[in-house]
C-alpha positions in Angstrom: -0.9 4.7 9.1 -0.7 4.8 5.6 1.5 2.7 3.1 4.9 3.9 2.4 7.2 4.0 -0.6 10.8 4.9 -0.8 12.6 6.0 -3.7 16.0 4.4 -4.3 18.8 3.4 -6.7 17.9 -0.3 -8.2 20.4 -2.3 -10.8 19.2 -4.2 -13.2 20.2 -7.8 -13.0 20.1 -8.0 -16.9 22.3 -5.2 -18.3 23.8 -3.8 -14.9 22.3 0.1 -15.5 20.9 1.9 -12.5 17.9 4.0 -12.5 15.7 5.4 -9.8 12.5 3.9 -9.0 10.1 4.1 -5.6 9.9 0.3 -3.5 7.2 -0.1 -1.2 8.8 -0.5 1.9 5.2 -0.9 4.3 2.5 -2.4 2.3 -1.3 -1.7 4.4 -3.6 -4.0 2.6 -6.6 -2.2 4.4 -5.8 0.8 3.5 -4.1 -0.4 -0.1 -6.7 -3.0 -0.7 -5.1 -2.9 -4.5 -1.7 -4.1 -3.1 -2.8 -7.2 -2.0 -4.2 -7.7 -5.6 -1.2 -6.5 -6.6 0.7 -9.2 -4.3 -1.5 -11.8 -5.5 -0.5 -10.7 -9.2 3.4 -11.1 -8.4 3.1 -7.5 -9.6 4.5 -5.9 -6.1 7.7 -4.1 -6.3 7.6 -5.5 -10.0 10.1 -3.1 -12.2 10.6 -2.8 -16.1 14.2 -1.6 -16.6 14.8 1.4 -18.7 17.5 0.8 -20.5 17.0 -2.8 -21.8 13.0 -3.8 -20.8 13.8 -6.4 -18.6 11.6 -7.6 -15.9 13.1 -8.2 -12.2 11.7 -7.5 -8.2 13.1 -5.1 -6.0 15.6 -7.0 -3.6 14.5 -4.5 -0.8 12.9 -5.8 2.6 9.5 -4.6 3.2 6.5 -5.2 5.6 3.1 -6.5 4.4 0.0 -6.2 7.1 -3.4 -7.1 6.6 -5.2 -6.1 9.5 -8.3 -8.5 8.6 -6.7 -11.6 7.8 -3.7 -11.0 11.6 -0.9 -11.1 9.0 2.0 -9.0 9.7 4.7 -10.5 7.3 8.3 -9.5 7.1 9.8 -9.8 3.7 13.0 -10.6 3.0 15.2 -11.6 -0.3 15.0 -14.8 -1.6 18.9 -14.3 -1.5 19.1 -14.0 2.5 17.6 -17.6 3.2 21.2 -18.4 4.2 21.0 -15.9 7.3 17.5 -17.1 8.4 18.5 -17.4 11.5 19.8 -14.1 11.8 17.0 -12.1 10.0 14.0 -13.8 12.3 15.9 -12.4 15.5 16.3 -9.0 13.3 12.4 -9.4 12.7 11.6 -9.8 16.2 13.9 -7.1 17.2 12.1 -5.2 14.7 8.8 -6.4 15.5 9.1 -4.9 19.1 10.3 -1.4 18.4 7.5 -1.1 15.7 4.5 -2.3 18.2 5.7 0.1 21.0 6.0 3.2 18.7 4.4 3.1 14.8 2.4 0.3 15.0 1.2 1.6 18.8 -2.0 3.1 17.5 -3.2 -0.2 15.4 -3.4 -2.2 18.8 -2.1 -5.5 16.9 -2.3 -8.7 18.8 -1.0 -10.8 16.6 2.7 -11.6 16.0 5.1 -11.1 13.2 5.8 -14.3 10.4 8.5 -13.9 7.3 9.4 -15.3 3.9 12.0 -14.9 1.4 11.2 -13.6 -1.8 7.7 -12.4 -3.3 6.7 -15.8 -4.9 6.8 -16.6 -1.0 4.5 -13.9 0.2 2.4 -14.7 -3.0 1.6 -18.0 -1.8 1.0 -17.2 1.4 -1.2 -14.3 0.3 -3.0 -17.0 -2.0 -3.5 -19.5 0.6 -4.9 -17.0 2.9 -7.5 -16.1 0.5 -8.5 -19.5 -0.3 -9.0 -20.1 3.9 -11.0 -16.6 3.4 -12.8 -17.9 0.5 -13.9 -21.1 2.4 -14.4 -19.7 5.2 -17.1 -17.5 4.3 -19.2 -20.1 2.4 -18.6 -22.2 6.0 -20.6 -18.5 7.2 -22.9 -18.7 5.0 -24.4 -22.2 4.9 -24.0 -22.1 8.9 -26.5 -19.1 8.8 -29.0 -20.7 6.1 -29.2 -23.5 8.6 -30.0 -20.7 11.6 -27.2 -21.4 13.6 -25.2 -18.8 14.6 -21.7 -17.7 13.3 -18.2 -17.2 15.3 -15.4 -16.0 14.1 -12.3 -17.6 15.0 -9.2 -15.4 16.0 -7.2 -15.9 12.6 -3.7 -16.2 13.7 -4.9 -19.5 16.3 -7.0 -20.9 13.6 -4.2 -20.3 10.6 -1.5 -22.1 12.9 -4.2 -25.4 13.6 -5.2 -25.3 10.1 -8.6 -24.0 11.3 -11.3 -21.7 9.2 -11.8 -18.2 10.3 -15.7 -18.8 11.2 -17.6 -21.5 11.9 -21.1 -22.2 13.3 -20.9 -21.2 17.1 -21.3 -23.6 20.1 -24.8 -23.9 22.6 -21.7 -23.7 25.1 -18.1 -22.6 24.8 -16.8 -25.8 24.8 -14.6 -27.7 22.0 -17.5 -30.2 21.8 -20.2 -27.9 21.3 -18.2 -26.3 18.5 -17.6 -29.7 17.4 -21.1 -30.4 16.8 -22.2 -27.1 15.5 -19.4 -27.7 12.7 -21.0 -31.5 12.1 -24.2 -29.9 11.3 -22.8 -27.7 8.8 -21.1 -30.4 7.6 -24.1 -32.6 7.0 -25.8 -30.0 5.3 -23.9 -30.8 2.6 -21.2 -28.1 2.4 -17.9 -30.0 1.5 -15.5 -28.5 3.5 -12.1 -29.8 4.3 -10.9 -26.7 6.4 -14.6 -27.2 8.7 -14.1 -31.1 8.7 -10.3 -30.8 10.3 -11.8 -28.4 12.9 -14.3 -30.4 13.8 -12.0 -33.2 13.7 -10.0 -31.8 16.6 -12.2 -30.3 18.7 -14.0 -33.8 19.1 -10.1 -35.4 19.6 -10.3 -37.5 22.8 -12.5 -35.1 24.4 -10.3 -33.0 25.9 -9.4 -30.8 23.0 -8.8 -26.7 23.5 -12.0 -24.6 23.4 -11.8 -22.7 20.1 -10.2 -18.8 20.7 -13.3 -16.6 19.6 -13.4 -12.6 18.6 
């Protein structure tokens, strides 16, 4: 499933003429991988107006999905956070036609999140990239020390504030994981991401085994 644009009537907010311009209305990072740059650029569904060379975003909802990272985001305008409550029960709705026809054949098994406004989905794109950014040092000095790597499932280790890999466990257990992330740790690698993981999977001794792909 590719990426779609749609091309529709926009106003400009500055001098009030219309022109015709194409909105992407289903961003695919994977298969787009420029649109996420482009996300992270606050350059997405970015328009110059014709008539007066004014700047302004699209106010059209859209759907960003980055396979890699589980995100399936739902974005609305910044103008709609009045009818929050509304739009997340149209997102679900939405969310549930689109995996049982569309989004059939991509076998997600993640769920659906949404913000208002591309300065929104630009931070969350940001911050996703900085958890990716960490994350794969965390891989990397985890394998110099010859302790093999897991890979967290990214939408339970984005909700606990978790990094998508860490060193793997002698067992399955939260402990074990909990000590594999201590070595790491001690080898020097300054990680806060690692350090609350291996904070919680130590917590009382009865914390959740880590969900692992």
């Amino acid at each position: 499933m590719r990426s779609i644009k749609l091309n529709q009537t926009l106003t400009c907010p500055n001098c009030a003429e219309s022109f015709d311009a194409e909105q992407w209305s289903f961003v695919r990072v994977t298969q787009n991988p420029e649109l996420k740059d482009a996300a992270l650029g606050g350059e997405l569904n970015l328009f110059c107006c014709p008539h007066c060379s004014a700047f302004f975003y699209g106010e059209n909802d859209f759907v960003y999905l980055d396979e890699q990272a589980s995100l399936l985001i739902f974005v609305f305008s910044d103008k709609n956070q009045k009818d929050k409550r509304e739009l997340l029960a149209k997102m679900q709705h939405d969310y549930e036609q689109l995996r049982n026809s569309v989004f059939k054949q991509l076998n997600l098994d993640f769920g659906p999140m949404c913000v208002f406004g591309l300065e929104e989905l630009k931070e969350v794109v940001e911050k996703e990239q900085q958890r990716t950014d960490e994350s794969e040092a965390i891989a990397a000095a985890a394998a110099a020390l010859g302790l093999k790597v897991a890979r967290l499932k990214p939408e339970w280790a984005r909700e606990r504030g978790f990094p998508l890999y860490t060193a793997a466990g002698t067992d399955e257990t939260a402990a074990s994981y909990a000590d594999s992330a201590r070595k790491v740790l001690k080898s020097g690698l300054k990680s806060p991401l690692l350090k609350h993981f291996a904070d919680k999977m130590e917590e009382g001794g009865g914390a959740e085994a880590p969900e692992v792909l």
